[in-house]
mmCIF file of the N, C-alpha and C atoms, coordinates in Angstrom:
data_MODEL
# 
_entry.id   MODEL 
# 
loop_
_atom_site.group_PDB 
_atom_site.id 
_atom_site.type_symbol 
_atom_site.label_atom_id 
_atom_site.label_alt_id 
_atom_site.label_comp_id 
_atom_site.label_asym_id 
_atom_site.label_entity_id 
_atom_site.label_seq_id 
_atom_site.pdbx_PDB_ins_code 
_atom_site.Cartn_x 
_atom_site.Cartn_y 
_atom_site.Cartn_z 
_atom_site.occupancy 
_atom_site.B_iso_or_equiv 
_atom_site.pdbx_formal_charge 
_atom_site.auth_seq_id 
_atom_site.auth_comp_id 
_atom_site.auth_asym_id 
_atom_site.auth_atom_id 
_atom_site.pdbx_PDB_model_num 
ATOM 1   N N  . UNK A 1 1  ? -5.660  10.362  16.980  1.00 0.00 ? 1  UNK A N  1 
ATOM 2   C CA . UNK A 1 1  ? -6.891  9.631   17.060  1.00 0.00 ? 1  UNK A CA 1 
ATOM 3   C C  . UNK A 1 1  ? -6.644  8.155   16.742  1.00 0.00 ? 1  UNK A C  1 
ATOM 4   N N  . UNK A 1 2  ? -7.369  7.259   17.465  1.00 0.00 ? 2  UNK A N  1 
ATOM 5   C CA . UNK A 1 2  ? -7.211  5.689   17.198  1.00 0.00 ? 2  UNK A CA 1 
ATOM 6   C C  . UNK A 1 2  ? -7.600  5.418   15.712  1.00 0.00 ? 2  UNK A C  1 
ATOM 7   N N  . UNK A 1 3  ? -9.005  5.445   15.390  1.00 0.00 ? 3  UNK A N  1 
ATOM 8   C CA . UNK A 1 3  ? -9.272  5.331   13.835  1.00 0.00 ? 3  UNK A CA 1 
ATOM 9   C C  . UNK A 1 3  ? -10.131 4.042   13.821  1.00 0.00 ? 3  UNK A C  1 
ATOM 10  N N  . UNK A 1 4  ? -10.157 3.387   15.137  1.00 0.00 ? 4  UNK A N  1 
ATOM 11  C CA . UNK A 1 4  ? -10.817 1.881   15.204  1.00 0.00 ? 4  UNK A CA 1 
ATOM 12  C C  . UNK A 1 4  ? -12.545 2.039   15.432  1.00 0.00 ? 4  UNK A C  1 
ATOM 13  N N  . UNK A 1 5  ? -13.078 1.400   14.463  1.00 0.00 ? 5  UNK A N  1 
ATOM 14  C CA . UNK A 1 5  ? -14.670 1.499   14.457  1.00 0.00 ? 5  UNK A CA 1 
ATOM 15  C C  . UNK A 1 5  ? -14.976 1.045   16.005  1.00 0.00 ? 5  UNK A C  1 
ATOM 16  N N  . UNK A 1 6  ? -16.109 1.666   16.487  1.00 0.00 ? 6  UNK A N  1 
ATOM 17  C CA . UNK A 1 6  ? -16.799 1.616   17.590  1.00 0.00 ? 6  UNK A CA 1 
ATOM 18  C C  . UNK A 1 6  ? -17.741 0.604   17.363  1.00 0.00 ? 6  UNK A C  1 
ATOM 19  N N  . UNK A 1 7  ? -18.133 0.195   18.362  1.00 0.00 ? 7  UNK A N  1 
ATOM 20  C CA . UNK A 1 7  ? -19.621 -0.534  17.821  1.00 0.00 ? 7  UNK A CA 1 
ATOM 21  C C  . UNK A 1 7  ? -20.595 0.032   16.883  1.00 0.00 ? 7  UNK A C  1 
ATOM 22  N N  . UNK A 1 8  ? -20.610 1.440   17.322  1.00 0.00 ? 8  UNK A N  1 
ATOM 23  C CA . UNK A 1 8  ? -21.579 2.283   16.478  1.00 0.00 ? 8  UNK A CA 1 
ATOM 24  C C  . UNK A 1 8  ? -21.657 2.368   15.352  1.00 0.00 ? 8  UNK A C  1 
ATOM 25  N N  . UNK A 1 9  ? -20.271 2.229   15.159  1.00 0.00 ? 9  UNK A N  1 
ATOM 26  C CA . UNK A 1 9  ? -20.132 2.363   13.588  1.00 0.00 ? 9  UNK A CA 1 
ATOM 27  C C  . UNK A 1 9  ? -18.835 3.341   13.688  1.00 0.00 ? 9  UNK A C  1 
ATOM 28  N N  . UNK A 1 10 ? -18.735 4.004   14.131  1.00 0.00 ? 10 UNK A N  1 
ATOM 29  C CA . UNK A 1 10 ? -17.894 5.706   14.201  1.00 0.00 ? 10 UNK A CA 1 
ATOM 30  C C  . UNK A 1 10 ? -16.577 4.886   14.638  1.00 0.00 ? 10 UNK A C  1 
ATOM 31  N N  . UNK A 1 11 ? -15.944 5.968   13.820  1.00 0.00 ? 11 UNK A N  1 
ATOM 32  C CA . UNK A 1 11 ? -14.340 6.079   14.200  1.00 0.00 ? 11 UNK A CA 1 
ATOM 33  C C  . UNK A 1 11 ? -14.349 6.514   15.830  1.00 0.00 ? 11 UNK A C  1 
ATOM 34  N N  . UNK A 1 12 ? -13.121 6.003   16.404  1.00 0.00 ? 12 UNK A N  1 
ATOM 35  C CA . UNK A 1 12 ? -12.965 5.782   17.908  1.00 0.00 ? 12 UNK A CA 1 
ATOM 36  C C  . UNK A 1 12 ? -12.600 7.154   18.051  1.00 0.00 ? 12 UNK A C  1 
ATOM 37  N N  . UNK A 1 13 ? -12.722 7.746   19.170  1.00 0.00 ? 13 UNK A N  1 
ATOM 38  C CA . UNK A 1 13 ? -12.134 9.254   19.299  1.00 0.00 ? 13 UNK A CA 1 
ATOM 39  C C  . UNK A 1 13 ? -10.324 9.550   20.097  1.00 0.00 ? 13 UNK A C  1 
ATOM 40  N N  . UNK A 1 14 ? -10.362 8.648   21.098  1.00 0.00 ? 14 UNK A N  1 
ATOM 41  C CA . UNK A 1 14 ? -9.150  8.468   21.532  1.00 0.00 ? 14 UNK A CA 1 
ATOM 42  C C  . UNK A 1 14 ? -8.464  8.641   21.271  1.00 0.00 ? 14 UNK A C  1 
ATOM 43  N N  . UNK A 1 15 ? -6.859  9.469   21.822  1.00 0.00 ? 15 UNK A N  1 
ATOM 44  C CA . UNK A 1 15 ? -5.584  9.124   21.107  1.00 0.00 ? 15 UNK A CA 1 
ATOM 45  C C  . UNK A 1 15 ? -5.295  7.642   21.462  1.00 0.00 ? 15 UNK A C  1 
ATOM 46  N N  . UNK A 1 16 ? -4.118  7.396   20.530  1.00 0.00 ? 16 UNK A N  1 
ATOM 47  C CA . UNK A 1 16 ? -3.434  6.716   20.081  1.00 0.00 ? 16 UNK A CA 1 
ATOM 48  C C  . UNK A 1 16 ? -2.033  6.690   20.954  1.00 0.00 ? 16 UNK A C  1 
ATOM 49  N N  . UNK A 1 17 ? -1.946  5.378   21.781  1.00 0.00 ? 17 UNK A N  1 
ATOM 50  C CA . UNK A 1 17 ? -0.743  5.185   22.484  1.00 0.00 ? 17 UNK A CA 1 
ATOM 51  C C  . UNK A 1 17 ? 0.640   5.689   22.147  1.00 0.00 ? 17 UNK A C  1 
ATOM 52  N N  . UNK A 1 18 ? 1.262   6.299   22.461  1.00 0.00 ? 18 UNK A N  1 
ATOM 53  C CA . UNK A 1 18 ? 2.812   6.608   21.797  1.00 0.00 ? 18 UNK A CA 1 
ATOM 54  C C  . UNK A 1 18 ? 3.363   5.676   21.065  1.00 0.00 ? 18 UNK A C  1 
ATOM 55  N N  . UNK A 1 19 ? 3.987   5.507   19.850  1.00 0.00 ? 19 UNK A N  1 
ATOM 56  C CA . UNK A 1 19 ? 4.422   4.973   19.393  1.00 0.00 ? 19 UNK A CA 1 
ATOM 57  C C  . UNK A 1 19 ? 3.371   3.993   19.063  1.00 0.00 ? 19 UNK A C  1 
ATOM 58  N N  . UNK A 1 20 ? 2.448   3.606   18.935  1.00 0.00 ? 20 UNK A N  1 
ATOM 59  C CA . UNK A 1 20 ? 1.228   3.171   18.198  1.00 0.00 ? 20 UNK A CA 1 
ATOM 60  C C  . UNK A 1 20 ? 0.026   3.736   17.347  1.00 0.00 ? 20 UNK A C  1 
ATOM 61  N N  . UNK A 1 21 ? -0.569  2.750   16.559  1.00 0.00 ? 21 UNK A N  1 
ATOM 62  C CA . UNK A 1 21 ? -1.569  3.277   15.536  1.00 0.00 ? 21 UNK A CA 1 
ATOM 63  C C  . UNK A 1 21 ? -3.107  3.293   16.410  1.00 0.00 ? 21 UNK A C  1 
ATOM 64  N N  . UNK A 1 22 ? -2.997  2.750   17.973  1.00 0.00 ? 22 UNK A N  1 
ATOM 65  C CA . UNK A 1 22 ? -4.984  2.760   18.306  1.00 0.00 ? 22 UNK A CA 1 
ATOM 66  C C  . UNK A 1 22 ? -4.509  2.759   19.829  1.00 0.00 ? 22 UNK A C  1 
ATOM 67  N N  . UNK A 1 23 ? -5.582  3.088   20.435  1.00 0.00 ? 23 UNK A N  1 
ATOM 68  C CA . UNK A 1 23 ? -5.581  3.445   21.215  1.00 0.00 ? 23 UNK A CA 1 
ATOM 69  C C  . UNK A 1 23 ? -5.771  2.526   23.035  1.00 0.00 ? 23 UNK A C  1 
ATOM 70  N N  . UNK A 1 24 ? -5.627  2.794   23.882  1.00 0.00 ? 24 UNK A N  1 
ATOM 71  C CA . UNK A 1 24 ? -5.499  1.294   24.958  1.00 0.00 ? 24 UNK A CA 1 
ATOM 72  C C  . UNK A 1 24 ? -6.774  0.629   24.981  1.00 0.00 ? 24 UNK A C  1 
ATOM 73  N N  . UNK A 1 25 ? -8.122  1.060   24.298  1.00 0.00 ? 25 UNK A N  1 
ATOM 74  C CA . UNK A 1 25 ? -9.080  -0.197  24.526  1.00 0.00 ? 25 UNK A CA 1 
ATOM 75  C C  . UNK A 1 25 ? -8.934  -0.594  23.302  1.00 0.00 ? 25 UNK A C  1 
ATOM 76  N N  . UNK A 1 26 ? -8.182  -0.375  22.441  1.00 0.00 ? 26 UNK A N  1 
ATOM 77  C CA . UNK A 1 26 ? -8.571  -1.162  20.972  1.00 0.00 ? 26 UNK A CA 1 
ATOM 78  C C  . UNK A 1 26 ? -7.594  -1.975  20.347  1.00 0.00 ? 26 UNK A C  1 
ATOM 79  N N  . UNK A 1 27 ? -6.353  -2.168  21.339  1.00 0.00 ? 27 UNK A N  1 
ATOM 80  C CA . UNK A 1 27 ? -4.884  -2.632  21.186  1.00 0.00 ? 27 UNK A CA 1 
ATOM 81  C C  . UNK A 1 27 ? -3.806  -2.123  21.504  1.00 0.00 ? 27 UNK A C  1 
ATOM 82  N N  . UNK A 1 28 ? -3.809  -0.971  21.963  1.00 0.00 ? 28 UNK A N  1 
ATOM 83  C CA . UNK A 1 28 ? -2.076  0.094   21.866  1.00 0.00 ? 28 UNK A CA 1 
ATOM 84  C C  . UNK A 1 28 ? -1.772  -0.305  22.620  1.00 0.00 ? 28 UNK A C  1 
ATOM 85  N N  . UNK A 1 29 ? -2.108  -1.124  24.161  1.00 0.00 ? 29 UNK A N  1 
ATOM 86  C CA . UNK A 1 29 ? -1.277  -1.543  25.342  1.00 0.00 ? 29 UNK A CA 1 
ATOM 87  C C  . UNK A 1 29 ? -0.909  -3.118  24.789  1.00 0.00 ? 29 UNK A C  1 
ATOM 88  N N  . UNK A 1 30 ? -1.404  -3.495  24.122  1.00 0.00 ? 30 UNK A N  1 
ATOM 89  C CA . UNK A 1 30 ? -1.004  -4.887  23.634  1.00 0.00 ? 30 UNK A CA 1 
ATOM 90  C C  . UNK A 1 30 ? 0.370   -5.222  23.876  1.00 0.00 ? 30 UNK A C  1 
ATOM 91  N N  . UNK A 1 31 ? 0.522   -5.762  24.362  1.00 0.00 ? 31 UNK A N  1 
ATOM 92  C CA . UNK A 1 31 ? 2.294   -6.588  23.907  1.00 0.00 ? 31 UNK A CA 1 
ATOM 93  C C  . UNK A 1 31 ? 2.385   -8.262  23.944  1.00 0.00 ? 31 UNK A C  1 
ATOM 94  N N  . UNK A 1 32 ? 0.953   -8.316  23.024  1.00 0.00 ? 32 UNK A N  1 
ATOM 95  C CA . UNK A 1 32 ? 0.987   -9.958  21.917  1.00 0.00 ? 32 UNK A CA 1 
ATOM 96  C C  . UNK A 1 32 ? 1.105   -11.312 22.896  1.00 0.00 ? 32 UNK A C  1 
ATOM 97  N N  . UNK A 1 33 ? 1.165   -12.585 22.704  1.00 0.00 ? 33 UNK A N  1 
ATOM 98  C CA . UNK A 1 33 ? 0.610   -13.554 23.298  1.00 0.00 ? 33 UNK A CA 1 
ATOM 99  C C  . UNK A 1 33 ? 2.032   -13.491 24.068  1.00 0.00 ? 33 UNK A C  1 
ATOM 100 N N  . UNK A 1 34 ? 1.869   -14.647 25.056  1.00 0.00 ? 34 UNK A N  1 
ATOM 101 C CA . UNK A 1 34 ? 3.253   -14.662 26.327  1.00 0.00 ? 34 UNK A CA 1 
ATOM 102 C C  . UNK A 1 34 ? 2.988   -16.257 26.355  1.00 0.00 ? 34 UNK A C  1 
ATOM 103 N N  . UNK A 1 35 ? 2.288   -16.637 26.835  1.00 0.00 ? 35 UNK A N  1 
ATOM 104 C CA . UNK A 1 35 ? 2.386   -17.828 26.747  1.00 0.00 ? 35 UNK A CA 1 
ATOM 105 C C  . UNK A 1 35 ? 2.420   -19.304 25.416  1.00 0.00 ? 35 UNK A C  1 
ATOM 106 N N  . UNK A 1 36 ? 3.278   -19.993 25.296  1.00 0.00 ? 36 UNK A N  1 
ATOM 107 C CA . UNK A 1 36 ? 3.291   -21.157 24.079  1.00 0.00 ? 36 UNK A CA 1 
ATOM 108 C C  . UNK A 1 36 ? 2.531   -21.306 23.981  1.00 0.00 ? 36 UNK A C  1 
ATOM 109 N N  . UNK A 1 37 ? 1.085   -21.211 24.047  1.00 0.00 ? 37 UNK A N  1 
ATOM 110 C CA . UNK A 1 37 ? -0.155  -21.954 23.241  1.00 0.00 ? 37 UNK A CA 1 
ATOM 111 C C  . UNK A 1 37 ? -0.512  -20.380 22.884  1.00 0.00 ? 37 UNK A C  1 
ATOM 112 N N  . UNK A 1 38 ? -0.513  -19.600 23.375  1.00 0.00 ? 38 UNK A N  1 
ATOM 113 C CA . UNK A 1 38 ? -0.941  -18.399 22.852  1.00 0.00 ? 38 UNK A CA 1 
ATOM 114 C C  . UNK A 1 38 ? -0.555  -17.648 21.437  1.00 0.00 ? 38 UNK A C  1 
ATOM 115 N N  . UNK A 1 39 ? 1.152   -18.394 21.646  1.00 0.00 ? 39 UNK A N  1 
ATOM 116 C CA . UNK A 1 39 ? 1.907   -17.840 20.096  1.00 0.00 ? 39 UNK A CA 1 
ATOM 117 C C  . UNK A 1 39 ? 1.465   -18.855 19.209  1.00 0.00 ? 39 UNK A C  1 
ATOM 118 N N  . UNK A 1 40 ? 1.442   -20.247 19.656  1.00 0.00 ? 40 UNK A N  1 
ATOM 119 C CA . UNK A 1 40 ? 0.978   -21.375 18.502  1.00 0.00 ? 40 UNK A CA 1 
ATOM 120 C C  . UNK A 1 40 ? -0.658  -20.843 18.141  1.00 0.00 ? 40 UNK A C  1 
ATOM 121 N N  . UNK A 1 41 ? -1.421  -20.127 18.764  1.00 0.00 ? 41 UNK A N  1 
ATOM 122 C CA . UNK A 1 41 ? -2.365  -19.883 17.964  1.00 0.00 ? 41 UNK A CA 1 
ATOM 123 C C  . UNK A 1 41 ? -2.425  -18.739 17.404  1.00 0.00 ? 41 UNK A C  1 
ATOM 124 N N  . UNK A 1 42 ? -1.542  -17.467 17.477  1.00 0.00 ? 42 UNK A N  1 
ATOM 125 C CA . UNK A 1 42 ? -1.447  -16.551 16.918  1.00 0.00 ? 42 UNK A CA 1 
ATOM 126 C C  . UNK A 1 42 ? -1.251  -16.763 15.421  1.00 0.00 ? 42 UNK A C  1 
ATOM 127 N N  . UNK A 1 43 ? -0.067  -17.399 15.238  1.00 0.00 ? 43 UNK A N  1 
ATOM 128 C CA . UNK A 1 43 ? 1.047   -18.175 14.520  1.00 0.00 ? 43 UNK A CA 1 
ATOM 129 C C  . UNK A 1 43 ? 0.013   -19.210 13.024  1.00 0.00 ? 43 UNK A C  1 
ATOM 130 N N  . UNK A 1 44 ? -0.829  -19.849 14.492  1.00 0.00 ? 44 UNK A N  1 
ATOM 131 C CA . UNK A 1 44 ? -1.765  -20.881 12.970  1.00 0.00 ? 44 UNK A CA 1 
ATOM 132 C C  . UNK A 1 44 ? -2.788  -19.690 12.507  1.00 0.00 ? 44 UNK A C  1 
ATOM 133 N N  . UNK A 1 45 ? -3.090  -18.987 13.296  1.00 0.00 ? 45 UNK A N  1 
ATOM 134 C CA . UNK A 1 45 ? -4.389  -17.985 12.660  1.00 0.00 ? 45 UNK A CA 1 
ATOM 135 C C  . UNK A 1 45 ? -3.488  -16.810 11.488  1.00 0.00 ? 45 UNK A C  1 
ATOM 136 N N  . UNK A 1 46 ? -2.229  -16.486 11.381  1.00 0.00 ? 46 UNK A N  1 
ATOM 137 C CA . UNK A 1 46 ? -1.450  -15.799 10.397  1.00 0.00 ? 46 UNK A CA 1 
ATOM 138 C C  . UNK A 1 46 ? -1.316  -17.194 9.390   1.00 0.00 ? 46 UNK A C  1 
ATOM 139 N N  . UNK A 1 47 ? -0.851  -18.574 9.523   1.00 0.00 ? 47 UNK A N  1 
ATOM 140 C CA . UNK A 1 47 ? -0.751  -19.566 8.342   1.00 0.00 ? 47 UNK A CA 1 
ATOM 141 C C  . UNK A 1 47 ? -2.036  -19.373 7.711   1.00 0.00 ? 47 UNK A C  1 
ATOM 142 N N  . UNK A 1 48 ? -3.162  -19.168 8.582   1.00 0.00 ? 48 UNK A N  1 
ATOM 143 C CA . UNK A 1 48 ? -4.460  -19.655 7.595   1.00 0.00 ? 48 UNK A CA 1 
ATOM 144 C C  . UNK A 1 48 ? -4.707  -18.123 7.295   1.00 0.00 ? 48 UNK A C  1 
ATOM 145 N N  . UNK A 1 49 ? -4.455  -17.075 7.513   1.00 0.00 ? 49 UNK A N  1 
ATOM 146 C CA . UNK A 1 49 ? -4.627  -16.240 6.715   1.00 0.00 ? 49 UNK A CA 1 
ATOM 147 C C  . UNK A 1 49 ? -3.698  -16.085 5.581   1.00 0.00 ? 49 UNK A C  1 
ATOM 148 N N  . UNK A 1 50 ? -2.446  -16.172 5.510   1.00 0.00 ? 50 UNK A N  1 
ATOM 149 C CA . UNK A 1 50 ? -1.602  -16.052 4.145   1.00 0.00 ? 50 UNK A CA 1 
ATOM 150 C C  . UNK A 1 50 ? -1.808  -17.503 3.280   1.00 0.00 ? 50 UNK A C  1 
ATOM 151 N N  . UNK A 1 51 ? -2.669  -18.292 3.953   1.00 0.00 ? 51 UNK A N  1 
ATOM 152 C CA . UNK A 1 51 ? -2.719  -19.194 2.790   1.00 0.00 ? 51 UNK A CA 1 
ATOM 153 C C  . UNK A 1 51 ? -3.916  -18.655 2.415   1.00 0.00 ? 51 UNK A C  1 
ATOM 154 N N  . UNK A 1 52 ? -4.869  -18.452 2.849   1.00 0.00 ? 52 UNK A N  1 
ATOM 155 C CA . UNK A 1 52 ? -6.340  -17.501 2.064   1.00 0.00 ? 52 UNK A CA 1 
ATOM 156 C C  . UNK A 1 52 ? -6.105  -16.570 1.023   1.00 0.00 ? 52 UNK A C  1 
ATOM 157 N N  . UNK A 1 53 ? -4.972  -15.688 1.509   1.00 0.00 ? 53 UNK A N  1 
ATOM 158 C CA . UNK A 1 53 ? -4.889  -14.561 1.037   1.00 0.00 ? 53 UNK A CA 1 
ATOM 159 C C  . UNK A 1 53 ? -4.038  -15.328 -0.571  1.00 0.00 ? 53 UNK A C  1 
ATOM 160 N N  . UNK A 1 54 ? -2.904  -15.873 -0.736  1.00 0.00 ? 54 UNK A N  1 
ATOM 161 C CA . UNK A 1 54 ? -2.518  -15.873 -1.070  1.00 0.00 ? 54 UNK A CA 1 
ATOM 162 C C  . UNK A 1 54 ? -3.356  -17.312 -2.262  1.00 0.00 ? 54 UNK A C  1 
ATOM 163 N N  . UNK A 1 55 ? -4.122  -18.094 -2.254  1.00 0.00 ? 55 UNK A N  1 
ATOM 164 C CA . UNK A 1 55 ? -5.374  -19.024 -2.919  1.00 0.00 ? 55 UNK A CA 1 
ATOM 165 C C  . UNK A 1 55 ? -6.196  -18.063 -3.359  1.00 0.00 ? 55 UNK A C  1 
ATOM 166 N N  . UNK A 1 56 ? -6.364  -16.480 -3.457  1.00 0.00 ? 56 UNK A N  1 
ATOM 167 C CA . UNK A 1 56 ? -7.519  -15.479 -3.779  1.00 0.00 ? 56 UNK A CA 1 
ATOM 168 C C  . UNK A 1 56 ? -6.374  -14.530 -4.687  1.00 0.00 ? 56 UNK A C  1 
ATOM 169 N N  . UNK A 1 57 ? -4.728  -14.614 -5.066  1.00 0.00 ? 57 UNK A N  1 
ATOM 170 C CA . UNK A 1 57 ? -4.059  -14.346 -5.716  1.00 0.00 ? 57 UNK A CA 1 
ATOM 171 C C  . UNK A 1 57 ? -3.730  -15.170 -6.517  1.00 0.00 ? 57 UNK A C  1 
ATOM 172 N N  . UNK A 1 58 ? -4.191  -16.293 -6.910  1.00 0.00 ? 58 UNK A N  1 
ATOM 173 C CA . UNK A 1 58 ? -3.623  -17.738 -7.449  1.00 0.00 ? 58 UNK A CA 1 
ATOM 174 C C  . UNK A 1 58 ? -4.380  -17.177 -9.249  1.00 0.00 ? 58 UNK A C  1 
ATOM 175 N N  . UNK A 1 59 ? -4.071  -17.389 -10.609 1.00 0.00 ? 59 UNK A N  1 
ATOM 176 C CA . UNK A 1 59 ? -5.218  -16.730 -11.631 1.00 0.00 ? 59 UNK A CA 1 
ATOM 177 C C  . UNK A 1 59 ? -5.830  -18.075 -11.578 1.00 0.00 ? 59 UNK A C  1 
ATOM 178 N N  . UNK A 1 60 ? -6.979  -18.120 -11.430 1.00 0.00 ? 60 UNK A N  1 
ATOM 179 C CA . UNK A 1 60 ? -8.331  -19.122 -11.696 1.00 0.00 ? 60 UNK A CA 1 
ATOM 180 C C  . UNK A 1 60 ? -8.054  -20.374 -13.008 1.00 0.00 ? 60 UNK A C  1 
ATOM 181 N N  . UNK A 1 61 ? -8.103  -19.271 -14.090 1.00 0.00 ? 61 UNK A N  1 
ATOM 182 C CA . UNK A 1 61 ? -7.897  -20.090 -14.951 1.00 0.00 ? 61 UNK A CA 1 
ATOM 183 C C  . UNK A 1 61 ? -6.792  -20.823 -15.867 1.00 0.00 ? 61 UNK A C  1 
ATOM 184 N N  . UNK A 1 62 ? -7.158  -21.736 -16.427 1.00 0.00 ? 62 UNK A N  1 
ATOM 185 C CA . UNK A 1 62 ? -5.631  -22.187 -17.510 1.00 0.00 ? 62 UNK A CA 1 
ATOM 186 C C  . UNK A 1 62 ? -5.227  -21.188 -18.377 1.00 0.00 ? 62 UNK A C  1 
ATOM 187 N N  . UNK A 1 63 ? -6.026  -20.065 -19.172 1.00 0.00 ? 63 UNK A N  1 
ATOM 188 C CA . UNK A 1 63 ? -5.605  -19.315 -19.797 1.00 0.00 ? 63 UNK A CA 1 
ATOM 189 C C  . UNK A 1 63 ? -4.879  -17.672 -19.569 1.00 0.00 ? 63 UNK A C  1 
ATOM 190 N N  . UNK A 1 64 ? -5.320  -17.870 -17.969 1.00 0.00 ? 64 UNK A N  1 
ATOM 191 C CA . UNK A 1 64 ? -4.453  -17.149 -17.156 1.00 0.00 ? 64 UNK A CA 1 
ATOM 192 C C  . UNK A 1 64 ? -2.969  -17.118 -16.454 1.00 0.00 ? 64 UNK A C  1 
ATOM 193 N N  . UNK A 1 65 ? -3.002  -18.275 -16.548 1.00 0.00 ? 65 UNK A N  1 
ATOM 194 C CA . UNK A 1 65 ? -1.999  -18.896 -15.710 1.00 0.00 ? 65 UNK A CA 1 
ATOM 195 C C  . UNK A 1 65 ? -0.761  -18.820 -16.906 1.00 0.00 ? 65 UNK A C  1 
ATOM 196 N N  . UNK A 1 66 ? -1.743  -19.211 -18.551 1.00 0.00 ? 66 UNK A N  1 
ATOM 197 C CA . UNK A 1 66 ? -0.627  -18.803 -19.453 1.00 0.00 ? 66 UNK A CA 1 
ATOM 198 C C  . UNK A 1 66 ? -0.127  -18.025 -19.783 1.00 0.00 ? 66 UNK A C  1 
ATOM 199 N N  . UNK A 1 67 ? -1.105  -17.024 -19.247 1.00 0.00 ? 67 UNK A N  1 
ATOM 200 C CA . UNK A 1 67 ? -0.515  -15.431 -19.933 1.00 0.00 ? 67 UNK A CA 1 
ATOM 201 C C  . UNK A 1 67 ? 0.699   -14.914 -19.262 1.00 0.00 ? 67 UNK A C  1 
ATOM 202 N N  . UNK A 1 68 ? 0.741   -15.392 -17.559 1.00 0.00 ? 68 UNK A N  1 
ATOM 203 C CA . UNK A 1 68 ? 1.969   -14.967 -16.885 1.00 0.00 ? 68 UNK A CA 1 
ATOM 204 C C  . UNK A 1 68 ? 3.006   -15.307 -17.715 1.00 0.00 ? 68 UNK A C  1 
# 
């Protein structure tokens, strides 16, 4: 089964492409950007997520930061 929410809400019913986790309308035929502007925006949309992710792991405070 794919596992990818439907609009509805519901888990997708589909299998799951060989050797993939979802199924061909939800990504399993994917094989990722091809063209240079396509990877440069793949590429900046992963920078601005690991810098998010990683500013929401940062400890807030000074007395946190000391305890490490």
């Amino acid at each position: 089964m794919c596992g990818a929410r439907t609009r509805k809400g519901t888990p997708c019913r589909a299998k799951s492409e060989p050797g993939k986790r979802r199924c061909r309308f939800h990504g399993g035929c994917s094989t990722g950007p091809r063209t240079p502007e396509g990877r440069e925006r793949i590429a900046e949309a992963q920078r601005r997520r690991w810098a998010a992710w990683r500013a929401a792991q940062k400890p807030s405070t000074a007395s946190e930061r000391e305890a490490i």
